[in-house]
C-alpha positions as CSV (number, residue, x, y, z in Angstrom):
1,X,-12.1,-0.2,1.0
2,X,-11.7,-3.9,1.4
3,X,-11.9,-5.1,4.6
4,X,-9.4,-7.8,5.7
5,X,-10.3,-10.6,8.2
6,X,-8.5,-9.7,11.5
7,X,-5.6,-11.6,13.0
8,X,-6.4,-13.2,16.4
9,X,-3.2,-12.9,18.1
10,X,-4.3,-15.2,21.2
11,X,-5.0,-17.9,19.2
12,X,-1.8,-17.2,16.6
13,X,1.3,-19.3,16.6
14,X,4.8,-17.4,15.6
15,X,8.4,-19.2,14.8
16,X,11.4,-16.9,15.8
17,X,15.2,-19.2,15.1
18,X,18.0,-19.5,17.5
19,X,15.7,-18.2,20.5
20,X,16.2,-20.2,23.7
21,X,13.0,-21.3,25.6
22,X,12.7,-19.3,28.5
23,X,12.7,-16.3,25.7
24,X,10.1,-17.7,23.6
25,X,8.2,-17.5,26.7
26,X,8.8,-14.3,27.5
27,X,8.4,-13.6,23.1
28,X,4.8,-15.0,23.7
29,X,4.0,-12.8,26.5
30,X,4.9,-9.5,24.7
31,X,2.9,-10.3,21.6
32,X,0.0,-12.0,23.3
33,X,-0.1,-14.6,21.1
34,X,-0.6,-18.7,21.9
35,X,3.4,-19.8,21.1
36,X,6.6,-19.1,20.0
37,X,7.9,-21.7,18.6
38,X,10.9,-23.4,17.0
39,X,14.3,-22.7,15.8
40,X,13.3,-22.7,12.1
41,X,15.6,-20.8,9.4
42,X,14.3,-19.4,6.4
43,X,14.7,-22.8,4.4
44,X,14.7,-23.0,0.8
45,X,11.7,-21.6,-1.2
46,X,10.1,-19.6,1.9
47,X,6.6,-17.9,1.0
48,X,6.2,-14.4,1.2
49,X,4.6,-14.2,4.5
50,X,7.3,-16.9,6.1
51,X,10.3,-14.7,4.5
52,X,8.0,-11.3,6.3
53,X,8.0,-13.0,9.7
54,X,11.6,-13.9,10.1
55,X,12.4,-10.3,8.7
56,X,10.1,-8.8,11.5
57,X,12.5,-10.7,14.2
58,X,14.7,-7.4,14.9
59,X,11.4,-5.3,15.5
60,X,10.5,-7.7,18.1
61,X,14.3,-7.9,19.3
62,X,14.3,-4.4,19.0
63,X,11.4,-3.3,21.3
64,X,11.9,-5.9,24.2
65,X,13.4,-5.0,27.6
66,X,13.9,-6.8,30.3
67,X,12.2,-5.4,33.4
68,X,14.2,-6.7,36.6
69,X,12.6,-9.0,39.0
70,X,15.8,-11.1,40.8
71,X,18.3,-10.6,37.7
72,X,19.2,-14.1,37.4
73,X,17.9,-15.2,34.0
74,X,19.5,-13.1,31.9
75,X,23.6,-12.0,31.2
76,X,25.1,-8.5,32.1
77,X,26.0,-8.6,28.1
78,X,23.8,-8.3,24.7
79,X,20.6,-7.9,26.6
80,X,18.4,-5.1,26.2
81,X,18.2,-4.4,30.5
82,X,19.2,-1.3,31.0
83,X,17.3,2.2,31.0
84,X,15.2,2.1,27.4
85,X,16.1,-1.3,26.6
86,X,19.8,-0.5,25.5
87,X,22.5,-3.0,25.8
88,X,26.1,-3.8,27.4
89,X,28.3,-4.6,24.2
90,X,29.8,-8.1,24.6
91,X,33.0,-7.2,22.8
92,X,33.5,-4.1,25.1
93,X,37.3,-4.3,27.4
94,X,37.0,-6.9,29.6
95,X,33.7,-8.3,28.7
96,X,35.5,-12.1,28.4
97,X,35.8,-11.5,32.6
98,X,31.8,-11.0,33.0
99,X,30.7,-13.2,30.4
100,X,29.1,-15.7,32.2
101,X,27.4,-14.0,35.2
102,X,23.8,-12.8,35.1
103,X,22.3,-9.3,36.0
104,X,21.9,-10.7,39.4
105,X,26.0,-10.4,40.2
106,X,25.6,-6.6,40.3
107,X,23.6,-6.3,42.8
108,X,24.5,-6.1,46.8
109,X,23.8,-9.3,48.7
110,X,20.2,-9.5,50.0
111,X,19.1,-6.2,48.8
112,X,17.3,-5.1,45.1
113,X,19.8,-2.3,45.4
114,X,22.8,-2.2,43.0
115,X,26.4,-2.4,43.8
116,X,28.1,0.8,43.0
117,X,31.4,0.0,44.3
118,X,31.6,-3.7,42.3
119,X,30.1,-1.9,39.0
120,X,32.8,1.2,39.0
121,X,35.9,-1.4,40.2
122,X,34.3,-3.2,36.9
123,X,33.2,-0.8,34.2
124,X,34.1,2.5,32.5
125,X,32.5,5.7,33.7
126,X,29.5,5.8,30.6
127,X,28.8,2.2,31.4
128,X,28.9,2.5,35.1
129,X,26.5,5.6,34.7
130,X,24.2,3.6,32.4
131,X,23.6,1.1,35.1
132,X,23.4,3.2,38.2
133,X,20.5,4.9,36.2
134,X,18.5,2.1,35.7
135,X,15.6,1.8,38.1
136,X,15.3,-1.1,40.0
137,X,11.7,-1.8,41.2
138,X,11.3,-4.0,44.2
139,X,7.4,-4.8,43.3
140,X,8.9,-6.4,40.5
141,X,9.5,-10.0,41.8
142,X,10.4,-11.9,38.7
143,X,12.4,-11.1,35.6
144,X,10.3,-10.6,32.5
145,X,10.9,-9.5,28.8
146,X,8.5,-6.6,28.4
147,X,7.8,-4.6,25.2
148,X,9.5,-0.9,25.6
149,X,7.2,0.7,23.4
150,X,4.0,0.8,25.4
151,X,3.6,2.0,28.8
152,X,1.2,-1.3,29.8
153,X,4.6,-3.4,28.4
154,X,2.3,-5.1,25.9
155,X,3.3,-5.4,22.3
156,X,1.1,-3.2,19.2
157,X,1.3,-2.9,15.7
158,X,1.3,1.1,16.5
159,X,4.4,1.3,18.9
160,X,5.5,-1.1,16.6
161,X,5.3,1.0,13.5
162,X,6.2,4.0,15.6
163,X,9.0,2.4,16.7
164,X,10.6,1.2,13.3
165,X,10.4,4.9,12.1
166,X,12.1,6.7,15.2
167,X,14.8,4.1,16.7
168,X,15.0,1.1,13.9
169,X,15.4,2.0,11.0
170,X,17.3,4.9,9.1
171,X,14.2,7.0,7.2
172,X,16.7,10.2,7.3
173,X,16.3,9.2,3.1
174,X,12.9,10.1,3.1
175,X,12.6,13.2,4.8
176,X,13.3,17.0,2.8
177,X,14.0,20.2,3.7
178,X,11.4,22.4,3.6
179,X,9.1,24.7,5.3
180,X,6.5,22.0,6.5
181,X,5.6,23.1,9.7
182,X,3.9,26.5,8.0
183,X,1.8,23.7,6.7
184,X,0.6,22.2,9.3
185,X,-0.1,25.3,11.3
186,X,-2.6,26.4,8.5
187,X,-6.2,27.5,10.0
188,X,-7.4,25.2,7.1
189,X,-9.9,21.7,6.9
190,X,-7.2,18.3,7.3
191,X,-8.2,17.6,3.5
192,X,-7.0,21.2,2.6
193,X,-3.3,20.7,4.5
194,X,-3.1,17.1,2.7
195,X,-3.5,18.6,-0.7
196,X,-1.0,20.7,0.0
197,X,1.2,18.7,1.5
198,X,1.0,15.9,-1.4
199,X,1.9,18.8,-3.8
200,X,4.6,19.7,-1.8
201,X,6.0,16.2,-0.8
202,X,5.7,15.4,-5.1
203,X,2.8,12.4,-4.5
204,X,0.1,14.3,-5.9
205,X,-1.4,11.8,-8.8
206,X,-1.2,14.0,-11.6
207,X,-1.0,12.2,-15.3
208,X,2.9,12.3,-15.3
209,X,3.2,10.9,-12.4
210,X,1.5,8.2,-12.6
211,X,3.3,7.6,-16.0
212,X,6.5,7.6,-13.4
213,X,4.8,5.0,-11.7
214,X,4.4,2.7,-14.4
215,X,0.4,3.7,-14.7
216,X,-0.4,3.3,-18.1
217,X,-2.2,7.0,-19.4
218,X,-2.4,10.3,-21.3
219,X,0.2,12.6,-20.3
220,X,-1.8,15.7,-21.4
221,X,-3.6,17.8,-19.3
222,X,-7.0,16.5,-17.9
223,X,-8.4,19.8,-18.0
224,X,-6.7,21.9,-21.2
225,X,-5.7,18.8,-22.9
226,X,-2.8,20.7,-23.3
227,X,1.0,19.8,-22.4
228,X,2.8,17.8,-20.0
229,X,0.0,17.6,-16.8
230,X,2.2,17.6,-14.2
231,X,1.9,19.7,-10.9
232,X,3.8,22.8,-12.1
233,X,1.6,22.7,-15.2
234,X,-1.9,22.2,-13.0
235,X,-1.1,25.2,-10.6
236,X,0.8,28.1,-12.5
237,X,0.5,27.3,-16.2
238,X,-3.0,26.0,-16.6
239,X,-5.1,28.8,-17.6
240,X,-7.9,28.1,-15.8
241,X,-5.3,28.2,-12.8
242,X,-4.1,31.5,-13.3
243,X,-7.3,33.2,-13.9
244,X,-8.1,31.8,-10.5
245,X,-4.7,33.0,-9.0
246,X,-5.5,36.5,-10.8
247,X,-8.8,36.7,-9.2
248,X,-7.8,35.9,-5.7
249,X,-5.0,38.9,-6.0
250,X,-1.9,36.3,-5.2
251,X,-1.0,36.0,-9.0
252,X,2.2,38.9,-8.6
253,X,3.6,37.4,-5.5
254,X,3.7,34.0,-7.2
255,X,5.0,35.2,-10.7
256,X,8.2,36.6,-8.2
257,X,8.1,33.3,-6.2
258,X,8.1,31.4,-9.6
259,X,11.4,33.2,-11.3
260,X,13.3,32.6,-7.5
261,X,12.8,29.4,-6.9
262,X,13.4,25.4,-8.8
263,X,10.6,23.6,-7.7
264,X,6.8,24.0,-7.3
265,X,7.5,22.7,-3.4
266,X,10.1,25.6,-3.0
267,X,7.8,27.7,-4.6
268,X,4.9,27.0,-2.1
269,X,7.3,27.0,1.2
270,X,8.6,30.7,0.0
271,X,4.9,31.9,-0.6
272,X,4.2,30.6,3.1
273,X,7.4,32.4,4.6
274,X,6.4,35.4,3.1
275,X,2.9,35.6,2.9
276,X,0.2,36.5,5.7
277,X,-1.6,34.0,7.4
278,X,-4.8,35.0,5.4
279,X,-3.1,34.9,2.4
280,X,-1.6,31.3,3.3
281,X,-5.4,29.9,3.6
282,X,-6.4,31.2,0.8
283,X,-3.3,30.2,-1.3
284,X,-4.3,26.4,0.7
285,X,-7.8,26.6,-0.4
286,X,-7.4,27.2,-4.1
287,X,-4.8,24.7,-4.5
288,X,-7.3,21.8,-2.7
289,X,-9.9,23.8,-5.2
290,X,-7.8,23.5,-8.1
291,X,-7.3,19.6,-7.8
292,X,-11.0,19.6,-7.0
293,X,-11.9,20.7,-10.4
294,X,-9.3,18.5,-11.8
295,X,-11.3,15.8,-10.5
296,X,-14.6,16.7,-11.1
297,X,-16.7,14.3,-13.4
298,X,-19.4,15.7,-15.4
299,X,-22.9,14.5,-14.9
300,X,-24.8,13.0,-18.1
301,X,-26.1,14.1,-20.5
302,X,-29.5,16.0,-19.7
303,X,-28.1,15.9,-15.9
304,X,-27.0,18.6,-13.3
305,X,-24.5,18.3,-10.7
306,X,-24.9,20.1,-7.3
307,X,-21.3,20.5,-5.0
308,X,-22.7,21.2,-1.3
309,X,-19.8,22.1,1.2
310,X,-19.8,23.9,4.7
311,X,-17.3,25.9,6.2
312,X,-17.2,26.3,9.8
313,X,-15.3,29.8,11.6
314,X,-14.8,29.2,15.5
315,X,-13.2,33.0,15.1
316,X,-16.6,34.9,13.7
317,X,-18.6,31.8,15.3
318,X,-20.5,30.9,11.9
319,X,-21.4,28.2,10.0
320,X,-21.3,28.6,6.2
321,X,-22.6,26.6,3.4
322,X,-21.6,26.7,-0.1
323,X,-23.3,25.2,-2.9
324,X,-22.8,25.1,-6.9
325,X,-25.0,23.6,-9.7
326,X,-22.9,22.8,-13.0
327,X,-24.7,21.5,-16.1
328,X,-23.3,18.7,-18.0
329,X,-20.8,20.4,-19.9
330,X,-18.8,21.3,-16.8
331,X,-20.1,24.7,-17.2
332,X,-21.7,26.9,-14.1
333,X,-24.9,27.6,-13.8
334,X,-25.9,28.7,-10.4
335,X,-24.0,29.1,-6.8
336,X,-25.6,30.2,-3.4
337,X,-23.8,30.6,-0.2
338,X,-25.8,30.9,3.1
339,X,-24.7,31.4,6.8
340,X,-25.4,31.1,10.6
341,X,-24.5,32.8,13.5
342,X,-23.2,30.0,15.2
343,X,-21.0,27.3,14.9
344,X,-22.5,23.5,14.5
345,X,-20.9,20.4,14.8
346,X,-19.2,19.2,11.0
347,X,-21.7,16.6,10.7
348,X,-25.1,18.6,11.5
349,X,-23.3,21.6,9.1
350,X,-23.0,19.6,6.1
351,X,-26.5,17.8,6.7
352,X,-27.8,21.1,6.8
353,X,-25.9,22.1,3.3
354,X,-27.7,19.0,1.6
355,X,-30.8,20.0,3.2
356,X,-30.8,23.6,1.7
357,X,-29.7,22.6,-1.6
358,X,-32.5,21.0,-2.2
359,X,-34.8,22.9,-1.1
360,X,-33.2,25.6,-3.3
361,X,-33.8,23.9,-6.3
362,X,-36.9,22.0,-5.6
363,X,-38.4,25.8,-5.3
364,X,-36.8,26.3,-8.5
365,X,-37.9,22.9,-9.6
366,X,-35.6,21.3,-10.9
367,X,-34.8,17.5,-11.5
368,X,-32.3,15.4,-13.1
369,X,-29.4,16.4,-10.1
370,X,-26.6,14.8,-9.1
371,X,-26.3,16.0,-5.0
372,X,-22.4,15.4,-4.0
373,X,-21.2,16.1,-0.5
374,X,-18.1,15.3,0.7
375,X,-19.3,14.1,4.3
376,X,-19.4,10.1,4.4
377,X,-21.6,10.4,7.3
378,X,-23.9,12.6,5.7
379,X,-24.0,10.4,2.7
380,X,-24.6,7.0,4.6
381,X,-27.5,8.7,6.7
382,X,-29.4,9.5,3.9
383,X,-29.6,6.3,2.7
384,X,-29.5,4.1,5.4
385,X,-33.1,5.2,6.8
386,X,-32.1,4.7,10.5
387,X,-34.1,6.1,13.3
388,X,-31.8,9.0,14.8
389,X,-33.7,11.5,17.4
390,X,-30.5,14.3,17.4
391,X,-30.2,16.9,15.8
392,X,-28.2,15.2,12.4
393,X,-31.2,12.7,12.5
394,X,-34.1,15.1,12.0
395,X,-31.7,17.1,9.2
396,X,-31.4,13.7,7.4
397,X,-35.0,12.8,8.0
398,X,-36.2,16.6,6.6
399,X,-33.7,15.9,3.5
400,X,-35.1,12.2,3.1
401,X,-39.1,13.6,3.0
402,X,-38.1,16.6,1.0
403,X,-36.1,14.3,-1.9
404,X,-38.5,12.1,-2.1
405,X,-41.4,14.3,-2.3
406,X,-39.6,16.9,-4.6
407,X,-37.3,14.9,-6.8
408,X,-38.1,12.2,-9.5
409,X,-35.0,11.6,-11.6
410,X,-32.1,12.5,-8.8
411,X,-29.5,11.1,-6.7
412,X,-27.0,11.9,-3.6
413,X,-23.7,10.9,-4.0
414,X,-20.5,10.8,-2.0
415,X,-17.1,12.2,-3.5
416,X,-13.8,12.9,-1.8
C-alpha cells in the first residue's frame, strides 16, 4: 500500500469564511492546528483540495459545542450550547426579543446556576426543558468551543468520520434490508464474514462487475470460461461450485432457497434464517473457499504451489493446520491436515503450518514450490531475518534453517 506523508496538524494553517475571530480561536483549538485564518470564499477556479476544505466547514460546525464558562461570548440563538451541541433556532416566536443577549442573561445574578423562572416566562416548554437540562459546570471558568465528538473535547478524523455517518449526513441510501446481523454473529475467521458480506452487499469483484465499473475485461467466467461471471454464476451455477455444495450436503436446501428468492443476497440471508449455526459456517467457509479458488494463480510451469492455513477451535481447544500442494495445471496433488490439543496464538499457529509443510515435503523431497500463507506476519518474519527469542521467533528461525537446507529452487509467498 502506498504510504502517504502525514499531516502535521500543529504546524497546519486552515481558512474557514465569514467566521469572527474569537471563533477562529476557538476553530484552532478544536483542531489543534497553528491558525485559522481568513474570511476567504471559494473564488474562481479553486483546486481540489481548496474546494475539499471549504466543503468540510459544516463537519467542523457540526461537531463544535460550546462548553460554558461565564456565558458571555456567545448568543442564546444559532449556537450549538445546549446538551449535545444542539441549537436555539433564531427564527423561533419571539427570538427578535432575545436576539442580542448572550448565554450569560439566563443565568441568576452571581451564581453559575440557571434562571428557571426568566427561561419558562421566556420560552416554550421543549425549549425551556432543553436548557434546564444542560449542565452547567462551575470548574469551567471560561467559555470555549469544544469538539462534541470526543470525550477529551479534541477534534479526530475518527469522531469525525463517525460523526458524518450517524448525525450529518443522510446515508439511510446506502443501507438494505437484510439479515446482516446473522452475519456477523458467525463463529467464522473476519476474512470469512467479509467475503460474505461483499457477496451479500453486491461489491464482490467478479468480471461483471467490474465491467459495471467501467474496468475494462472478459466477462466470462475466470474459472469455466463459461457465461456471464457474475456472483450468482460463481456460487450456484459454476460446476465446480455445485459439486462443492453437493459434497458438503447443503446443495437441497439451496436449490429450495434459489426458486424462493430474487437475489443471491436474499438467497444467503434465507439460508442463514433457516439453517443451523453449523450449517451457517460451513455455508461461510465454502463461499470464502470458493472465491479462493477463483483467485488462485497457478504456479509455472515445472512448479508446485503449497496453500498452508490454520484453524484455531477455542470450543475443542485445538489448533489445526491445513495444507494443499497443486501442480501447475491447477490440479491437486497432495493435502495433509494435522492438529494440536491446544489452542496457540494466530501467529505462532500459522508459523507452525509453514514449518510443517516443509518439512512434509522436504521428507518427500521435493523442490520447485511455491509456499503461500495468508499470515503477513508470518511472511515478513521469514524474510526479514530478525532475532526474536519467543515462541514465533524460534518457529521462523526452525522454518528459515529447514528452507534453506532443504530447498534449492523454492519460495514463500504472501497472498490474501
Amino acid at each position: 500500500m502506498r504510504q502517504h506523508p502525514a499531516i502535521s496538524l500543529p504546524k497546519s494553517e486552515i481558512y474557514c469564511s465569514n467566521v469572527p475571530d474569537p471563533m477562529k480561536q476557538n476553530i484552532t483549538a478544536i483542531l489543534g492546528v497553528r491558525a485559522v485564518l481568513g474570511t476567504a470564499n471559494i473564488g474562481h477556479n479553486p483546486s481540489y483540495v481548496w474546494r475539499s476544505i471549504l466543503r468540510a466547514r459544516f463537519l467542523v460546525c457540526g461537531g463544535a459545542r460550546w462548553s460554558i464558562g461565564t456565558g458571555s461570548s456567545f448568543p442564546i440563538l444559532n449556537e450549538p450550547w445546549l446538551l449535545n451541541g444542539s441549537r436555539i433556532d433564531g427564527n423561533i416566536e419571539g427570538a427578535h426579543s432575545i436576539r442580542d443577549f448572550a448565554v450569560n442573561s439566563l443565568l441568576e445574578e452571581n451564581s453559575k446556576r440557571w434562571n428557571e423562572h426568566l427561561i419558562r416566562q421566556v420560552f416554550s416548554q421543549d425549549i425551556a426543558s432543553s436548557i434546564l437540562n444542560t449542565p452547567l459546570v462551575t470548574q469551567v471558568q471560561h467559555d470555549k468551543l469544544i469538539w462534541k465528538a470526543e470525550k477529551n473535547g479534541k477534534y479526530s478524523v475518527r469522531s469525525a468520520y463517525r460523526l458524518c455517518t450517524d448525525e450529518l449526513i443522510d446515508t439511510s441510501y446506502l443501507r438494505r434490508p437484510g439479515y446482516w446481523s446473522g452475519i456477523w454473529r458467525l463463529k467464522v475467521p473476519l476474512k470469512v464474514r467479509n467475503i460474505f458480506w461483499s457477496v451479500c452487499r453486491g461489491v464482490l469483484p467478479t468480471r461483471v462487475r467490474l465491467r459495471d465499473k467501467g474496468v475494462q475485461c472478459p466477462l466470462s467466467c475466470v474459472s469455466c470460461d463459461a457465461y456471464n461471471e457474475d456472483v450468482a454464476h460463481l456460487l450456484f451455477k459454476y460446476p465446480f461450485a455445485i459439486q462443492v455444495w453437493q459434497m458438503s450436503g447443503l446443495w437441497h436446501e439451496i436449490q429450495q432457497a434459489i426458486t424462493s428468492s430474487n437475489s443471491t443476497a436474499d438467497i444467503l440471508f434465507y439460508l442463514l434464517q433457516h439453517f443451523t449455526m453449523e450449517q451457517s459456517q460451513v455455508l461461510a467457509a465454502s463461499i470464502w473457499s470458493l472465491w479462493k479458488h477463483r483467485n488462485l494463480k497457478r504456479p509455472s510451469q515445472g512448479r508446485f504451489k503449497c496453500n498452508v492455513d490454520a484453524c484455531f477451535s477455542v470450543a475443542s481447544n485445538r489448533t489445526g493446520i491445513c495444507i494443499c500442494v497443486r501442480d501447475d495445471e491447477g490440479a491437486f496433488v497432495l493435502a495433509k491436515t494435522i492438529s494440536f490439543d491446544v489452542v496457540h496464538s494466530v501467529h505462532v499457529g500459522e508459523a507452525l503450518g509453514l514449518y510443517h509443510a516443509m518439512e512434509w515435503l522436504s521428507d518427500m523431497l521435493f523442490d520447485n514450490v511455491d509456499f503461500e500463507t495468508d499470515s503477513k506476519t508470518t511472511h515478513d518474519a521469514f524474510h526479514a531475518h530478525k532475532d526474536d527469542v519467543s515462541e514465533f521467533g524460534y518457529i521462523i528461525a526452525a522454518c528459515q534453517y529447514l528452507f534453506t537446507n532443504q530447498f534449492i529452487n523454492s519460495w514463500v509467498e504472501f497472498t490474501r
